[in-house]
C-alpha positions as CSV (number, residue, x, y, z in Angstrom):
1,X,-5.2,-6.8,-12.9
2,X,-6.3,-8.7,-9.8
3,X,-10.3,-8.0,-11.3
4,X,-9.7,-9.7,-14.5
5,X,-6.8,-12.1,-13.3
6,X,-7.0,-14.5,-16.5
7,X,-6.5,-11.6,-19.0
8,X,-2.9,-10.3,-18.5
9,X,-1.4,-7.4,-19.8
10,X,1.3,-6.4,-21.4
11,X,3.7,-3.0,-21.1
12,X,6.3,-1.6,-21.6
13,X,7.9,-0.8,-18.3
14,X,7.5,3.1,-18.1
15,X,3.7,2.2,-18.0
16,X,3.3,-0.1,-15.7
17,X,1.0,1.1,-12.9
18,X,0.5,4.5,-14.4
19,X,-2.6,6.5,-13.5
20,X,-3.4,9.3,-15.4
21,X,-3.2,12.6,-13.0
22,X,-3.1,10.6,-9.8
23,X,-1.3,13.2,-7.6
24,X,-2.7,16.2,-9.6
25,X,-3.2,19.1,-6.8
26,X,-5.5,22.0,-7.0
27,X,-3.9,25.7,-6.7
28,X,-4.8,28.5,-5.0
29,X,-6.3,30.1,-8.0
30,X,-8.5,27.7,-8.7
31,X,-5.7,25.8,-11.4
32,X,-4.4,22.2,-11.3
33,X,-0.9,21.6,-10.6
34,X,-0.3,18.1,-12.6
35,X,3.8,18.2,-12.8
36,X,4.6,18.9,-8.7
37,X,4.0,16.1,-6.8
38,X,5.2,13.7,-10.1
39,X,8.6,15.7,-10.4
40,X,9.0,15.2,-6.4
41,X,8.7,11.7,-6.9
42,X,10.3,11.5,-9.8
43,X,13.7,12.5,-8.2
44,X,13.5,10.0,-5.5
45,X,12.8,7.3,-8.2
46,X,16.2,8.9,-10.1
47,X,18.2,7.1,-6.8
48,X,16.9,3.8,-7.5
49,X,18.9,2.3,-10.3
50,X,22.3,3.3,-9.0
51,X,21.1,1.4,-5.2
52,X,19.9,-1.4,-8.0
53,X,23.3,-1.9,-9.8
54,X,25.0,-1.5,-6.2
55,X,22.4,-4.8,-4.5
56,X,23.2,-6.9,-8.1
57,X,27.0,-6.3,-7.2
58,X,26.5,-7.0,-3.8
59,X,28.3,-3.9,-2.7
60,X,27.9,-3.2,1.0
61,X,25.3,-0.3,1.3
62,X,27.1,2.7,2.9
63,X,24.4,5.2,5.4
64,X,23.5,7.8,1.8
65,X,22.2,4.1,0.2
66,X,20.7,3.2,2.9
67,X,18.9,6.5,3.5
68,X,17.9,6.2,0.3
69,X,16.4,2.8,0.5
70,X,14.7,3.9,3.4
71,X,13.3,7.1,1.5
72,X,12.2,4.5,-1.5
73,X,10.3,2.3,0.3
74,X,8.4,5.2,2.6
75,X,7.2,6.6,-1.3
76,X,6.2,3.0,-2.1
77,X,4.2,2.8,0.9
78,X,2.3,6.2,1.4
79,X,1.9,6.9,-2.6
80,X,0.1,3.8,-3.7
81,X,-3.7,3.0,-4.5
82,X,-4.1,0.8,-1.1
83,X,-2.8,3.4,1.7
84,X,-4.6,6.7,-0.4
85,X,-8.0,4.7,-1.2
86,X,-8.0,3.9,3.0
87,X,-7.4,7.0,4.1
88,X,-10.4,8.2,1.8
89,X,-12.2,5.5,3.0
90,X,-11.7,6.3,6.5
91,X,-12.3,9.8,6.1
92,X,-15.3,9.1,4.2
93,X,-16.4,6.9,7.3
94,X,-15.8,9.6,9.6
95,X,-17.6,12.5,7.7
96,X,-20.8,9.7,7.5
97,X,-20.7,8.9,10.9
98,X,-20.5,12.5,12.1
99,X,-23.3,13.7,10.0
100,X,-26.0,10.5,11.5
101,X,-25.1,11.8,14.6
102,X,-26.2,15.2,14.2
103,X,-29.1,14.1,12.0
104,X,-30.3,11.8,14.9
105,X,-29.6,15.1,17.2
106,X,-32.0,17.2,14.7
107,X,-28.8,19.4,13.9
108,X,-29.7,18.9,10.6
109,X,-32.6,20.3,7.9
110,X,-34.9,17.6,6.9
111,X,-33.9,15.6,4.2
112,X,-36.1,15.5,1.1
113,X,-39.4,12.8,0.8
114,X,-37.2,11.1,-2.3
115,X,-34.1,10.6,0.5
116,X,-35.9,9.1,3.0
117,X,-34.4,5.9,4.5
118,X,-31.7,6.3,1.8
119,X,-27.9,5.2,2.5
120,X,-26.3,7.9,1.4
121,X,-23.0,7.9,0.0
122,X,-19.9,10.4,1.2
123,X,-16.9,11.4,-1.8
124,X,-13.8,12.9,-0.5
125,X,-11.7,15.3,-2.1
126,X,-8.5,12.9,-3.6
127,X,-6.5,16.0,-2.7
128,X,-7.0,15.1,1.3
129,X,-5.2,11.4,0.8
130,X,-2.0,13.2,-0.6
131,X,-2.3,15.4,2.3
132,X,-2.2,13.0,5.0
133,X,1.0,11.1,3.1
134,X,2.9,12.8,5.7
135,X,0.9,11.2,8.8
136,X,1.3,7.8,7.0
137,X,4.9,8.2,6.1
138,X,6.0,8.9,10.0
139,X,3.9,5.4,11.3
140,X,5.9,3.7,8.8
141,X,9.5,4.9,9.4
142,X,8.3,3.4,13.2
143,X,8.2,0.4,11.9
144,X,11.5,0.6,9.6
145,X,13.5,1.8,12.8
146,X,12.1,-1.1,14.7
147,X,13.9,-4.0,12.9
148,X,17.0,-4.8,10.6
149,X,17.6,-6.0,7.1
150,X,19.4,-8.9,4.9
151,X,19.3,-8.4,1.1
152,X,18.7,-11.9,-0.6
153,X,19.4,-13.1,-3.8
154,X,17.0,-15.7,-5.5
155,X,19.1,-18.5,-6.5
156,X,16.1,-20.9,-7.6
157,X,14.4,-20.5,-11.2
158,X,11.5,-19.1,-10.0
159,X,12.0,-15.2,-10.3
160,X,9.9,-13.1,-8.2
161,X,6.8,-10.9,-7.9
162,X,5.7,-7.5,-7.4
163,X,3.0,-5.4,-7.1
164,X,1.3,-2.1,-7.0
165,X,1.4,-2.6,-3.0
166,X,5.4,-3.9,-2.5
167,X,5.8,-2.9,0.9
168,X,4.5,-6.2,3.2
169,X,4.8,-6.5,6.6
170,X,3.1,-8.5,9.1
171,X,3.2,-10.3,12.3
172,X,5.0,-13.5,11.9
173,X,3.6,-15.0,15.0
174,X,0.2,-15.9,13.6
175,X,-0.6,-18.7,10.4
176,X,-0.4,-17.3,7.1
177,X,-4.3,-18.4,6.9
178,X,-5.2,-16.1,9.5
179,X,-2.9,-13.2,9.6
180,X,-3.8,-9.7,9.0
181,X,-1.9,-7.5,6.5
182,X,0.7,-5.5,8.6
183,X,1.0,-5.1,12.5
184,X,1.8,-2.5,14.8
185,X,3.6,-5.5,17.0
186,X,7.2,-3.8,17.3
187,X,8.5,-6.7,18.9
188,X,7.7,-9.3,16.1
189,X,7.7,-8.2,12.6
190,X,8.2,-9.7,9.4
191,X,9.1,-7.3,6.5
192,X,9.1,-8.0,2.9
193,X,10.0,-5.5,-0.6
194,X,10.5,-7.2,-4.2
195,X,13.3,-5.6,-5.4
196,X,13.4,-7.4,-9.1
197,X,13.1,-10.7,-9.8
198,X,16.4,-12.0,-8.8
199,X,16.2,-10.2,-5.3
200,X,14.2,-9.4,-2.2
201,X,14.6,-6.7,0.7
202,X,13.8,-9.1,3.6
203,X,13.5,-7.8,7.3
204,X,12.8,-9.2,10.9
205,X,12.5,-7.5,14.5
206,X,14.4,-10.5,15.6
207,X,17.8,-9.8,13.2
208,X,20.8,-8.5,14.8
209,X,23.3,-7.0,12.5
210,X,22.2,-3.7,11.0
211,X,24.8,-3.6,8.2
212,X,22.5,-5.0,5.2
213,X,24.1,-7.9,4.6
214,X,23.6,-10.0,1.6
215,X,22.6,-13.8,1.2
216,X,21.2,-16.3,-0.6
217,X,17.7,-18.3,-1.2
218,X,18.2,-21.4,-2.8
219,X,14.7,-23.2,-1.5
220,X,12.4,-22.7,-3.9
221,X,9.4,-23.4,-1.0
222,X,11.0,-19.9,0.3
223,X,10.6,-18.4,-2.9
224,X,6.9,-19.7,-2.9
225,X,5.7,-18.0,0.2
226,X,7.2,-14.8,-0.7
227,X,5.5,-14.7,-3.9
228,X,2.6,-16.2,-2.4
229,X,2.9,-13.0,-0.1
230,X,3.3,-10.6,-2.9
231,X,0.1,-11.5,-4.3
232,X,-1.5,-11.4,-1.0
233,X,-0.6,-7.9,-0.4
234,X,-0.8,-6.6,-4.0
235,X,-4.0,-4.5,-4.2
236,X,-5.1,-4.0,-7.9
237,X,-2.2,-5.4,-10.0
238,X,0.5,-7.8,-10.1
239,X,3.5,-7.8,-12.1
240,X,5.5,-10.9,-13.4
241,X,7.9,-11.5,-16.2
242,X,6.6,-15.0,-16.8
243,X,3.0,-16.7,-17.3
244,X,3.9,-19.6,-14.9
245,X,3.0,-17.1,-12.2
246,X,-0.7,-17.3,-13.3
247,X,-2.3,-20.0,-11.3
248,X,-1.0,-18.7,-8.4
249,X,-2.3,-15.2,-9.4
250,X,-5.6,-16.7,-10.3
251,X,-5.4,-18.3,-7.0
252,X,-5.3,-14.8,-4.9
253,X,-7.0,-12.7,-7.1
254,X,-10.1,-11.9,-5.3
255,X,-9.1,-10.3,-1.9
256,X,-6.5,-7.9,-1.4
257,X,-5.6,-5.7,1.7
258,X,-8.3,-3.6,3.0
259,X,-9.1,-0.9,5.7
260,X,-12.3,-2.1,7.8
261,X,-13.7,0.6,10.1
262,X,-16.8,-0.2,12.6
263,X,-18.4,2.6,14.4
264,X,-19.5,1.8,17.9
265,X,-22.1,4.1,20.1
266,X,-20.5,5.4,23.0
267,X,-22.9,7.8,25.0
268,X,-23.7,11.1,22.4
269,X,-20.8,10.1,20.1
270,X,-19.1,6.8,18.0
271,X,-15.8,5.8,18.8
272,X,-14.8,4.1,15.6
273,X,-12.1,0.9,15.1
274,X,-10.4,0.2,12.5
275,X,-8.0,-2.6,11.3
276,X,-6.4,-4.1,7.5
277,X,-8.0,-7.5,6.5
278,X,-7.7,-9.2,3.5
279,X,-10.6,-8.6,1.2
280,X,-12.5,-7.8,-1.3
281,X,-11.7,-4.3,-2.2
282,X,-14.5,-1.5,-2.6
283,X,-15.0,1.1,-5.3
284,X,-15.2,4.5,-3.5
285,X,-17.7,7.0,-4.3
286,X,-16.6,9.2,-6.6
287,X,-15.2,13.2,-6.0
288,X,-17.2,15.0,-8.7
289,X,-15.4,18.8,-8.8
290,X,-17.9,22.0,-8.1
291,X,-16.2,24.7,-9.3
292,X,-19.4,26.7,-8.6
């Protein structure tokens, strides 16, 4: 966990990452699906092991893999904790911002004496992030038809991270010190997935041949940065099979890739700007359920 970085722990691997409920969705009659949205993703995850065993044996991915690759990674970006918790955020933003506007207008009723001056807080229903996986999901395939692949197999003996956050990009142009997590730059991308420790999906905007092909890392400096990377990007939890990744976990513990929104006063209205930074991550107010 990135909040307690010096305290590892240990799982089996069918419960790693595993939040209880997380794509629970309500039902017209007021009841709570909990099996749909886990079932749908469940049978994407079911093509995964057969692409694995094909990557180990360095079998040339025909266009079902590779749709399937593609379908993978588009789960592993719009289902995790760092894309649902920014939309939430954003839509929290908006809802906030909205409502001061038509409090300053007088659209309002009064607030009561004991929430005077108070910040208030805005929850929003976890139900809307799942919702807007769709929106998400078609930005990123943008970015996956924009550039090509090489699949590369970690010859050092330092095996690889993950993360609850796998899918990296970002715009290779700028340092590592002060580059922002992704980029909507078409023309320059650097793309990054962990696929196990042994190897890594790497892509570029700048590769030519669209074919997969495989090949080898044997600098472990290369190695470094990617992992470095990994941690980078991971949001709440980092996985490794060994504890000599811990310094460097320690190291990047403390910010993780966040949505920053900034509302701006334009005549009677905000126009509001956002952008992912690396920082420390938020807690969002919590949805509390009124069944009333």
């Amino acid at each position: 966990m990135k909040d307690s970085p010096s305290v590892p722990q240990y799982n089996f691997p069918r419960e790693l990452g595993y939040r209880r409920d997380y794509y629970s969705q309500p039902l017209p009659d007021g009841e709570t699906d909990f099996n749909k949205m886990e079932d749908a993703f469940s049978a994407f995850e079911s093509m995964w092991p057969n692409l694995i065993k094909k990557i180990v044996q360095h079998v040339r991915l025909n266009k079902d893999d590779i749709v399937s690759l593609y379908t993978f990674l588009t789960m592993m970006k719009v289902r995790v904790p760092a894309t649902r918790d920014g939309i939430e955020q954003m839509l929290a933003h908006w809802v906030k911002t909205y409502g001061d506007i038509l409090e300053k207008q007088g659209e309002l009723p009064p607030r009561p004496p004991e929430l005077q001056g108070v910040e208030l807080e805005v929850s929003i229903d976890p139900h809307q992030s799942i919702l807007a996986m769709i929106h998400v999901a078609k930005g990123f395939n943008i970015i996956l038809n924009s550039i090509n692949f090489k699949i590369f197999h970690n010859k050092t003996s330092i095996p690889l991270l993950t993360s609850d956050n796998p899918v990296i990009f970002f715009d290779p142009s700028k340092f590592e010190k002060t580059m922002l997590p992704y980029s909507d730059n078409l023309e320059n991308i650097e793309f990054i997935f962990p696929i196990n420790s042994d190897y890594v999906l790497h892509g570029h905007s700048k590769y030519n041949d669209d074919s997969f092909p495989y090949d080898n890392i044997t600098d472990k400096k290369t190695i470094r940065r990617i992992n470095r990377l990994i941690c980078k990007f991971g949001y709440e939890r980092l996985f490794t099979c060994t504890k000599s990744h811990s310094p460097l976990i320690n190291k990047h513990s403390v910010k993780s890739p966040i949505l920053t929104l900034t509302s701006i006063p334009i005549g009677s209205g905000n126009i509001i700007i956002q952008k992912h930074e690396f920082g420390v991550r938020r807690k969002l107010a919590k949805w509390i359920e009124n069944n009333n």
